[in-house]
C-alpha positions in Angstrom: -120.6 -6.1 -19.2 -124.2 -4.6 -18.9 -126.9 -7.1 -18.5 -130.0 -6.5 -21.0 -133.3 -6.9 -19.2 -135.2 -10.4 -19.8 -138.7 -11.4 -19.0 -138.7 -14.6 -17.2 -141.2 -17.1 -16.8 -142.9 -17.2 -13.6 -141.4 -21.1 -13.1 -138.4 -19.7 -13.4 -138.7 -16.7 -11.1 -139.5 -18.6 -8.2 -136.6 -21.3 -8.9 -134.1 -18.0 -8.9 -135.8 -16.7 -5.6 -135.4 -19.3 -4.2 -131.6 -20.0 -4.4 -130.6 -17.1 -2.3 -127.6 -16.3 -3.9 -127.9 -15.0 -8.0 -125.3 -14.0 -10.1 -124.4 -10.5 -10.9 -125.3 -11.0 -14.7 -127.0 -14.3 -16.3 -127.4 -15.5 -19.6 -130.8 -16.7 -19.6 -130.3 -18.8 -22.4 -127.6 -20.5 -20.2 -130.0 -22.1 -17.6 -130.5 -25.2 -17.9 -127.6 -26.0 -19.9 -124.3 -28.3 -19.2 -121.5 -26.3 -19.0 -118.2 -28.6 -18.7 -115.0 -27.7 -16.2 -111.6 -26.2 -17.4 -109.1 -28.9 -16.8 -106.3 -27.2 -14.7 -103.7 -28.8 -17.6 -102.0 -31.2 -14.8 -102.8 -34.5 -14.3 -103.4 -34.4 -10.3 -106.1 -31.8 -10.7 -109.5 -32.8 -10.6 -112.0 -31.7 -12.9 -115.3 -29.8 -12.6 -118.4 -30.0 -13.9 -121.6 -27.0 -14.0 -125.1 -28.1 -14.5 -127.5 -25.6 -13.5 -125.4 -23.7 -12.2 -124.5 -26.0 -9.8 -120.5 -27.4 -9.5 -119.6 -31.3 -9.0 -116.5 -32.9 -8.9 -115.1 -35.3 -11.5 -113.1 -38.4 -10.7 -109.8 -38.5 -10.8 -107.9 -40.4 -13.5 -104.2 -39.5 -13.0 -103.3 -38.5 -16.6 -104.1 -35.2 -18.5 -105.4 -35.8 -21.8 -102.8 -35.2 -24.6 -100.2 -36.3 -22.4 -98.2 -39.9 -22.7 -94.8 -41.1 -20.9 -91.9 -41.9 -23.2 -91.1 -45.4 -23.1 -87.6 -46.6 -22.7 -85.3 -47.9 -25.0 -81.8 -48.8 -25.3 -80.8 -46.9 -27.8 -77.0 -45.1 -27.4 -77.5 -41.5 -26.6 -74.6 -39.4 -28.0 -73.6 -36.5 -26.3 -73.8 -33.5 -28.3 -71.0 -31.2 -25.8 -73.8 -29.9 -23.7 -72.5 -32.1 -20.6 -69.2 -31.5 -21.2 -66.6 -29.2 -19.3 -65.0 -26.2 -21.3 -61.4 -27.3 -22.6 -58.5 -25.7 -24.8 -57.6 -29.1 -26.8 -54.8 -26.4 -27.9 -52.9 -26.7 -31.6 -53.1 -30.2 -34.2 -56.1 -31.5 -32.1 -59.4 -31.9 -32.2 -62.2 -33.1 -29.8 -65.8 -34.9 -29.4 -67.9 -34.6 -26.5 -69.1 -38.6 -25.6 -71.4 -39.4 -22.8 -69.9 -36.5 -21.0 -66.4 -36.5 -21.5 -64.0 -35.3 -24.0 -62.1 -37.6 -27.0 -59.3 -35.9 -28.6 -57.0 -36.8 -31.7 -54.3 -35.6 -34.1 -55.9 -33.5 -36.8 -54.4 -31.4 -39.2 -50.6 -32.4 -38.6 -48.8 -35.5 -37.7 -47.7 -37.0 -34.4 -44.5 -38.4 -35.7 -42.4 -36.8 -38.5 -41.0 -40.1 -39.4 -41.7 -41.2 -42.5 -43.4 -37.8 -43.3 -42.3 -35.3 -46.1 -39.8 -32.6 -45.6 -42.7 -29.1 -44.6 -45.1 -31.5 -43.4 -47.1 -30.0 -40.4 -46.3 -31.7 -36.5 -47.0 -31.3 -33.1 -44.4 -29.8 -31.3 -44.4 -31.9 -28.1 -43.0 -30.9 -24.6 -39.9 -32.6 -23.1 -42.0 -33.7 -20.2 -44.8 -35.4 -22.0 -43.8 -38.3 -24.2 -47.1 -39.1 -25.2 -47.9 -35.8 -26.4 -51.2 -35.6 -25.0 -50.9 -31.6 -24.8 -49.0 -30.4 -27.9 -47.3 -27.0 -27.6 -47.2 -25.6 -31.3 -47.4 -27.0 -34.9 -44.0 -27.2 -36.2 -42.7 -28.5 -40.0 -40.6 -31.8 -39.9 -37.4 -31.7 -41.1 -36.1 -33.6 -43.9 -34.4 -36.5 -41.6 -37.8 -36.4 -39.1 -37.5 -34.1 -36.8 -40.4 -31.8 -35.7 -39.0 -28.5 -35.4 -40.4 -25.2 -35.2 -40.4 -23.3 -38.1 -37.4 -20.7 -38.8 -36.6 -17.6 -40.0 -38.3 -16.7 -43.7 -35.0 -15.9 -45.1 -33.9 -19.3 -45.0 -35.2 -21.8 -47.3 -36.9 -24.8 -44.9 -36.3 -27.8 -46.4 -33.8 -26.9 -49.4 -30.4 -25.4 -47.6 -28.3 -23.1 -49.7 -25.5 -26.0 -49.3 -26.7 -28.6 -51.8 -24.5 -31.7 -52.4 -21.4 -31.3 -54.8 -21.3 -27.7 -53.7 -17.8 -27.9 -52.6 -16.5 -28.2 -56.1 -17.5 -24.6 -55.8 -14.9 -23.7 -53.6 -11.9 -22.1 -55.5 -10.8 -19.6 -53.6 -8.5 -21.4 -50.4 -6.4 -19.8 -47.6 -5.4 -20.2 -44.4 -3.2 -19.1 -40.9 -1.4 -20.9 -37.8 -1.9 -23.4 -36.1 -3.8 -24.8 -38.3 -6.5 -23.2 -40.0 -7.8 -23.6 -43.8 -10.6 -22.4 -45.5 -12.0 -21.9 -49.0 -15.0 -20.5 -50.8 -16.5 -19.4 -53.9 -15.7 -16.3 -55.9 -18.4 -14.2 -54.8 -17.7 -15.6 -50.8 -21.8 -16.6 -50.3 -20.4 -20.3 -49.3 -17.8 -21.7 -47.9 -15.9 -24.1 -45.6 -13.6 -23.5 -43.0 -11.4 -26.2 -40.9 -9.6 -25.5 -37.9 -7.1 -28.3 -36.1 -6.2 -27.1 -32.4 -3.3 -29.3 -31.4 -0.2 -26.8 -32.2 0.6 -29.1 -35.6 2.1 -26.5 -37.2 4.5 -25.4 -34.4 5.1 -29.0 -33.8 6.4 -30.1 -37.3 8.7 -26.9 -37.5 10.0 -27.6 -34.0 11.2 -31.0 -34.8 11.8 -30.0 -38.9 9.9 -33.3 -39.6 6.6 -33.9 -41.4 3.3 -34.2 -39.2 0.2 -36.8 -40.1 -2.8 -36.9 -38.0 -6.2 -38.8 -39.1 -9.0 -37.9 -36.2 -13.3 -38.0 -36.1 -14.8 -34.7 -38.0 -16.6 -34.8 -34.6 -13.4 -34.7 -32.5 -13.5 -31.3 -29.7 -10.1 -30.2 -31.2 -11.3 -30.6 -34.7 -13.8 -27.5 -36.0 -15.5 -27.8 -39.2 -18.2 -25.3 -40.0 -19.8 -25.0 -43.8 -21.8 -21.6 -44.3 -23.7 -19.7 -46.6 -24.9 -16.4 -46.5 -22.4 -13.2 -47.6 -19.1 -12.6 -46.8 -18.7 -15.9 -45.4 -15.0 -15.9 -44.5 -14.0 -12.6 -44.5 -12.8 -12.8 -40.7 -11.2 -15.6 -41.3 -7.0 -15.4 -40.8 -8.0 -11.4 -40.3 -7.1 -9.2 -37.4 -9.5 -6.7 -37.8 -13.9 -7.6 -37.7 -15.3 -6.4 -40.6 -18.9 -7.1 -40.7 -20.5 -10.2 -42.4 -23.8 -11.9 -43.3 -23.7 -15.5 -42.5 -27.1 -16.9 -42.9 -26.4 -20.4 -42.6 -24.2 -22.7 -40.6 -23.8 -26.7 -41.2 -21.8 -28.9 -38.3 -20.4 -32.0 -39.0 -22.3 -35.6 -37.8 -19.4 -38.2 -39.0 -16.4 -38.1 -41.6 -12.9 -38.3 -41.3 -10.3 -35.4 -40.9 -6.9 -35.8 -42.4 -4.2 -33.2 -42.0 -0.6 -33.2 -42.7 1.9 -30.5 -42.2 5.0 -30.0 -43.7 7.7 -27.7 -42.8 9.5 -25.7 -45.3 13.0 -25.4 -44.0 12.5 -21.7 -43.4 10.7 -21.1 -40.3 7.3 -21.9 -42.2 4.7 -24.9 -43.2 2.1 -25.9 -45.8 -0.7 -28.5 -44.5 -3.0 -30.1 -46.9 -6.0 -30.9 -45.0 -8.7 -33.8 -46.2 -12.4 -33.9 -45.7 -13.2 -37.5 -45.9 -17.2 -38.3 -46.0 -17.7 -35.3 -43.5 -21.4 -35.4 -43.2 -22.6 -32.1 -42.2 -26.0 -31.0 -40.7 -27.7 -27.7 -41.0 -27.6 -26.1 -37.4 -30.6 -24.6 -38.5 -33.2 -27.2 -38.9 -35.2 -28.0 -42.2 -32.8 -29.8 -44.8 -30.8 -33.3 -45.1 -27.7 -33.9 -44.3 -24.9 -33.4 -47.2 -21.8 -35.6 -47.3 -18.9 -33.6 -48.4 -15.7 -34.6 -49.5 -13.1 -32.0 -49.7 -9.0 -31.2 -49.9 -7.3 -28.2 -48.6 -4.2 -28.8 -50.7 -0.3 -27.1 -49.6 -1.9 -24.1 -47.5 0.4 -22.3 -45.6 -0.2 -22.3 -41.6 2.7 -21.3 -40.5 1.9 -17.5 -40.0 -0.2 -15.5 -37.6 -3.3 -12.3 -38.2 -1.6 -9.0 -37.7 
C-alpha cells in the first residue's frame, strides 16, 4: 500500500519523534482514535484493546460472546443407527438401532404357519435354533402348517393334482404276484398303486384256501403310493423300463389296508384289495391331506413280469 504524504501539525510531529518506533504507513486520521481488539473466537483468550496506538489487555471473562452451554434435560435420546455395529438381520426380519444396540422382529412373513393360509410367506428356521432368532430363507406354509421351502414351478403349491373324490377316476385296474394292484384313469396322468409283501398269494395257493389280512396303510410291508404326472403306471407289473413322467407322489398318514386272496383251483389267484380311510400326504409339500377310499376288486396276482 503506498502511503500519500500528509502535513502534520507541529504537536503532532514532536509526539511521533518522540516515540522511537513509527509505523511503516499511518493513517493520520487514525491517531487519536479507539481502535478495539479482535477477539481470538475462544473463550480463554484475552482480548485487546488500541488507543493511540498503544495495546492493553482486557479482563478475562471466561465465555466468548455468542456462545451458551446447553442445559441438560432428561429427555430419551433415540438412536438413529449411528452407534450401532453393522449386521445382516438376514430374510423376514427387520431391525431398529436403540441406544446402541439392535431390535429385530418378524416382518414380511410369519413365525409360525399355524393358523396361516395355504402360500402364506414363513421363516424357514434352522434345526438348531428353536427360537428362530436367525431365519435361513422365506418359505410358503403348507396347507396343514408347515413352513416349507418353496418347490418346483411345475407343481401347483397349495392345490395337488390329487383332489378328493379323485379315485372314482380310476377305471382302468391291473395287477401281478405277490401281491400287487393298481389302477388309473384312461389317459394314466393319476393313479394308485398297492403292494402287500408277505407272499399272500403264494400262501393261499399253497394251502388251496382263502387268505384275509387287515393291517395299518402305514405298515413297512404295506406300500401305497398315489401319483400324478404322465404315464403313471406304465412300469407297473412290466419287465421292461419304459420311461415315465411322474410329477407327483402322495404317501399314506393313516387308513386301513384290507386284502383278501383267493385261489382259483388252477395254479392262480384273484385278491380284492380295500383302501379304507387311507389318508394320503403329498411327499411334495404344499397341499392337504386327501382321505381316499378305494377297492381293487378280483385282480389276478397270481402271475409274474416276463
Amino acid at each position: 500500500m503506498t502511503c500519500l504524504p500528509h502535513r502534520l501539525a507541529p504537536s503532532l510531529a514532536l509526539l511521533l519523534t518522540t516515540a522511537l518506533v513509527l509505523p511503516a504507513c499511518v493513517d493520520p486520521k487514525s491517531i487519536g482514535q479507539e481502535t478495539d481488539g479482535e477477539d481470538s473466537g475462544t473463550g480463554d483468550t484475552d482480548a485487546t484493546e488500541t488507543t493511540n496506538g498503544m495495546t492493553t489487555q482486557a479482563p478475562t471473562t471466561g465465555e466468548t460472546e455468542g456462545s451458551s452451554t446447553a442445559p441438560t434435560t432428561n429427555d430419551t435420546v433415540v438412536d438413529t443407527g449411528v452407534d450401532c455395529p453393522p449386521i445382516d438381520p438376514g430374510p423376514c426380519m427387520e431391525c431398529e438401532c436403540t441406544f446402541g444396540g439392535w431390535d429385530c422382529y418378524f416382518a414380511g412373513c410369519v413365525e409360525s404357519c399355524e393358523g396361516a393360509m395355504c402360500g402364506e410367506a414363513c421363516a424357514l428356521c434352522p434345526d438348531d435354533d428353536p427360537e428362530c432368532e436367525f431365519p435361513l430363507d422365506v418359505g410358503s406354509c403348507t396347507a396343514d402348517g408347515m413352513c416349507v421351502g418353496t418347490p418346483p414351478p411345475k407343481l401347483g403349491f397349495c392345490e395337488g393334482a390329487l383332489v378328493p373324490g379323485f379315485e372314482g377316476d380310476l377305471t382302468e385296474v391291473s395287477g401281478c404276484a405277490d401281491v400287487v394292484v393298481y389302477a388309473h384313469d384312461a389317459a394314466d396322468e393319476r393313479g394308485l398303486v398297492v403292494s402287500v409283501d408277505q407272499g399272500l398269494a403264494a400262501d393261499a395257493i399253497a394251502q388251496d384256501m382263502p387268505t384275509h389280512i387287515e393291517l395299518p396303510a402305514t405298515d413297512p410291508t404295506v406300500s401305497i403310493q398315489g401319483r400324478a404326472g404322465f404315464d403313471v403306471t406304465v412300469n407297473e407289473c412290466n419287465d421292461v423300463i419304459v420311461p415315465d413322467d411322474i410329477k407327483e407322489t402322495w404317501s399314506p398318514t393313516a387308513g386301513t389296508v384290507i386284502v383278501d386272496v383267493t385261489p382259483d383251483g388252477m395254479g392262480g389267484a384273484t385278491a380284492t384289495v380295500q383302501l379304507v380311510d387311507v389318508s394320503l400326504h403329498r411327499d411334495q409339500p404344499g397341499p392337504a391331506q386327501i382321505v381316499v377310499n378305494f377297492i381293487f376288486t378280483d385282480v389276478p396276482v397270481a402271475w409274474l413280469p416276463g
